[in-house]
N, CA and C of each residue as an Amber inpcrd file, in Angstrom:
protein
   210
 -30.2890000 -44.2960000 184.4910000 -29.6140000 -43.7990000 183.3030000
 -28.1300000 -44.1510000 183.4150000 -27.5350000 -44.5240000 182.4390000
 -26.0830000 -45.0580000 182.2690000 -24.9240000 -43.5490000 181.9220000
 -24.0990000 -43.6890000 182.3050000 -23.0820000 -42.9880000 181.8720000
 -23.2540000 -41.9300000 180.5240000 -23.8970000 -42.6640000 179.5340000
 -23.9180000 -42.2480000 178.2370000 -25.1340000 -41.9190000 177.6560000
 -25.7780000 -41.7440000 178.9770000 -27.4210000 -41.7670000 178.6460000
 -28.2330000 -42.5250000 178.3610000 -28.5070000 -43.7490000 178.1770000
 -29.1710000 -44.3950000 177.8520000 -30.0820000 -45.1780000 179.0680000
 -31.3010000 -45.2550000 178.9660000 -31.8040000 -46.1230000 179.8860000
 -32.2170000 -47.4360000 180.0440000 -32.1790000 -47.8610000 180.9210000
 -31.8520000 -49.6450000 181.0550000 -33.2930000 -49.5300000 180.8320000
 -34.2780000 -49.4110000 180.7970000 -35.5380000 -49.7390000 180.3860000
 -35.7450000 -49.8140000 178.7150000 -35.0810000 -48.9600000 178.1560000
 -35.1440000 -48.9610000 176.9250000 -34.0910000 -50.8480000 176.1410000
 -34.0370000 -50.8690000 177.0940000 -32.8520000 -52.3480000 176.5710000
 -33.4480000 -53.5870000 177.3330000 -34.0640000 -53.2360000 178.6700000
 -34.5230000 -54.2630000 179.3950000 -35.8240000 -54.9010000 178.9510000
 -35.6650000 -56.6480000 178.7110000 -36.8190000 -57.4380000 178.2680000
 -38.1860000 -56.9400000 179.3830000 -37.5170000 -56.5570000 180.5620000
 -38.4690000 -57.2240000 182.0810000 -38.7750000 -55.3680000 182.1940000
 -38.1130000 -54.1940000 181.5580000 -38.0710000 -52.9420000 181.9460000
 -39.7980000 -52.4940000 182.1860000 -39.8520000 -51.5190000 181.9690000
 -41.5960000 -50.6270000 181.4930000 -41.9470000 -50.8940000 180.0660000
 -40.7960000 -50.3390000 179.4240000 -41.4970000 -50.3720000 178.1190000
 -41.5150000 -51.3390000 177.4880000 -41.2950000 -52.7790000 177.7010000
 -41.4310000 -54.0520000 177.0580000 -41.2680000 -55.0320000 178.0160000
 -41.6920000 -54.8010000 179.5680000 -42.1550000 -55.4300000 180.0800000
 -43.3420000 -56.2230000 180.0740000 -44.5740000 -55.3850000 179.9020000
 -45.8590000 -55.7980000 180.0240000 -46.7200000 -56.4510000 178.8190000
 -45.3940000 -56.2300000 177.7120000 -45.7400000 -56.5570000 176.2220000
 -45.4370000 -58.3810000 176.1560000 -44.0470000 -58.0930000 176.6540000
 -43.2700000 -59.4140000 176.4310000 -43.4670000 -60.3020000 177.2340000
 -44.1070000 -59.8600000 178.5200000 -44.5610000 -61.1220000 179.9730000
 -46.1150000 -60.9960000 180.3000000 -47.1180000 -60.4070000 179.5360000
 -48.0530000 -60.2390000 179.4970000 -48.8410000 -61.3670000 180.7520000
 -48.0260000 -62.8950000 180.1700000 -48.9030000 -64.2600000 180.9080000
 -48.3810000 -63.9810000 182.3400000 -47.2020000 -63.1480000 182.9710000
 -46.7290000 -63.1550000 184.3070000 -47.7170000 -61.6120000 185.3080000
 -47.8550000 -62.2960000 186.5470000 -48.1870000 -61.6890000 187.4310000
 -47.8910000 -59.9620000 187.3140000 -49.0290000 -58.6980000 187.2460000
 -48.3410000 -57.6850000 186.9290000 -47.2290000 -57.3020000 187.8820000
 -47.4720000 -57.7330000 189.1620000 -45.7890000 -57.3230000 190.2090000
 -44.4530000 -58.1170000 189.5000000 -44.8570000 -58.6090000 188.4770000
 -43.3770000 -59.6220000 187.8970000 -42.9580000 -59.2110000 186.5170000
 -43.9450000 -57.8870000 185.8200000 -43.7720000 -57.9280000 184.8190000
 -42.9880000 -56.8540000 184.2310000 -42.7340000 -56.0590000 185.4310000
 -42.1380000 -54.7530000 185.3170000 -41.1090000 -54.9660000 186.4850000
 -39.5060000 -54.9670000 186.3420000 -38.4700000 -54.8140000 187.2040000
 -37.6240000 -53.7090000 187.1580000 -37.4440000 -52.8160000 188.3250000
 -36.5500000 -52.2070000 187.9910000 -34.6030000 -52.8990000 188.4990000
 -33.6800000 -52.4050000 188.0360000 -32.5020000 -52.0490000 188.1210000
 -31.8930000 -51.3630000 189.0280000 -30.8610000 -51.3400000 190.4170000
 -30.6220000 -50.3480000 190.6040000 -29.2780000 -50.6370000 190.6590000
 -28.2890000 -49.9250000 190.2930000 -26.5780000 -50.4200000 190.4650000
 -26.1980000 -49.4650000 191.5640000 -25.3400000 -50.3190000 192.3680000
 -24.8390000 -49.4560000 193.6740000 -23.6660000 -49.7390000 193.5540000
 -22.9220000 -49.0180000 194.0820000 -20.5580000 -48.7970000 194.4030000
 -20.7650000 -49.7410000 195.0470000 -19.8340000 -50.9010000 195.1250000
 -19.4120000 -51.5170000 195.9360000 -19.3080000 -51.0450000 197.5990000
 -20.0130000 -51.5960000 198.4140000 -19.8810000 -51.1340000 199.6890000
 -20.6420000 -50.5440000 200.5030000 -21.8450000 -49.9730000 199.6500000
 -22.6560000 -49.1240000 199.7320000 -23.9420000 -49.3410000 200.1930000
 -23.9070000 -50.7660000 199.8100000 -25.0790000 -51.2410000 200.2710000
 -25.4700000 -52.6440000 201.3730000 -26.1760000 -52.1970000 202.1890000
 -26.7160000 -52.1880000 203.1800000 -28.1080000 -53.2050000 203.7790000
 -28.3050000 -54.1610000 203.5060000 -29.0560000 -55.2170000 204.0000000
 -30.0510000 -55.2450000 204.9130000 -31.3210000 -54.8070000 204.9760000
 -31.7780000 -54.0610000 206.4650000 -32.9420000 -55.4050000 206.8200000
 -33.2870000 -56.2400000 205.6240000 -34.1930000 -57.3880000 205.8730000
 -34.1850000 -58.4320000 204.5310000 -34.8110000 -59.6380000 204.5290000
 -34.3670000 -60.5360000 203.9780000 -35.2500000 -60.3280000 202.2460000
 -35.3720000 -61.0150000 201.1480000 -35.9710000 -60.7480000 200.2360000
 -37.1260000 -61.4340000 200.7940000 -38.5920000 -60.9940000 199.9510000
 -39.5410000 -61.5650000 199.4220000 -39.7100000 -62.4660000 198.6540000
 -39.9710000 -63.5670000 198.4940000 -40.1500000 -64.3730000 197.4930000
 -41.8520000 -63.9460000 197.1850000 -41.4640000 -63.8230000 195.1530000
 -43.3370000 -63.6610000 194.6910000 -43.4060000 -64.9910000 194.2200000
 -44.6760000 -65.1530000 194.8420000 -45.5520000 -65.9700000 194.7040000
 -46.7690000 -65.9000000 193.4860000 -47.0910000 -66.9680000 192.8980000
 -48.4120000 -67.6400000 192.0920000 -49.5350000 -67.1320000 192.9060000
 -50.3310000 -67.0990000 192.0810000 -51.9830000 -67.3580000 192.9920000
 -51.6460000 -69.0200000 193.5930000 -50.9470000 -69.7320000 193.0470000
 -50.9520000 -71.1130000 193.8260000 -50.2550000 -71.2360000 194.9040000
 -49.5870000 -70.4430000 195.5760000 -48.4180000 -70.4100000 196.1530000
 -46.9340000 -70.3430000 196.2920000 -46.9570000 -70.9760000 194.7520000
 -45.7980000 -71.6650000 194.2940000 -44.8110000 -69.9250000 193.8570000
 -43.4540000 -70.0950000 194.2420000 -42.3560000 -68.9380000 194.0580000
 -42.1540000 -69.2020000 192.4340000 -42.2830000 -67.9960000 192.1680000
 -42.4280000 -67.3860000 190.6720000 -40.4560000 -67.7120000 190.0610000
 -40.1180000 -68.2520000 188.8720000 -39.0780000 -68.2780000 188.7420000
 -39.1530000 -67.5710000 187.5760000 -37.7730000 -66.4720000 187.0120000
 -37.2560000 -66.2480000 185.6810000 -35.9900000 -66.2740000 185.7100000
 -36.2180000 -66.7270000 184.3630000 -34.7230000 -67.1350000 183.7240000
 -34.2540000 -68.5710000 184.3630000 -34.8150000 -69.2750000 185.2250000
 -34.3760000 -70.0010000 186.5030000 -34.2430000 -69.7760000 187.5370000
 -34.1750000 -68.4990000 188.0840000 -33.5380000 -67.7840000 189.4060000
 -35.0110000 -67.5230000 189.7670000 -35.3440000 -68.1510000 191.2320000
 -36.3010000 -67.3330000 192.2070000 -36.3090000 -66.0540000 191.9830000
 -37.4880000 -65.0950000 191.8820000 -37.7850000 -64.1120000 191.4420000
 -38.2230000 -63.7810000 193.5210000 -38.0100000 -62.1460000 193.8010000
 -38.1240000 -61.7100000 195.1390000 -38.2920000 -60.5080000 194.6990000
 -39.0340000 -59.9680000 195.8050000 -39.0960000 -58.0760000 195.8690000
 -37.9490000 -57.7050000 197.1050000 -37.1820000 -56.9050000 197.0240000
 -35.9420000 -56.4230000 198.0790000 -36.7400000 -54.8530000 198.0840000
């Protein structure tokens, strides 16, 4: 939830509620993302990302950017 109330799911293409509508053809682990915003500084690195994968193998891209689970 933002400052002013509003939730990034309600605005987000990739959120819950127009995730699964709008990426229907993508993997369900790809079709729903959440958001999390952290303070500068705060955060903490404990292991490397995931890259998701196709049933083919192949690393899932959106927008262009390698898509990962952290």
């Amino acid at each position: 939830m933002t400052k002013n109330g509003v939730y990034i799911d309600d605005l987000s293409d990739w959120g819950i509620n127009l995730g699964n509508n709008r990426h229907s053809d993508f993997p369900k682990a790809v079709q729903v993302q959440y958001e999390v915003l952290m303070n500068p500084g705060k955060f903490k690195q404990l292991a490397e990302p995931i890259p998701i994968k196709d049933a083919q193998g192949e690393q899932i891209k959106i927008g262009g950017y390698q898509a990962h689970t952290i």
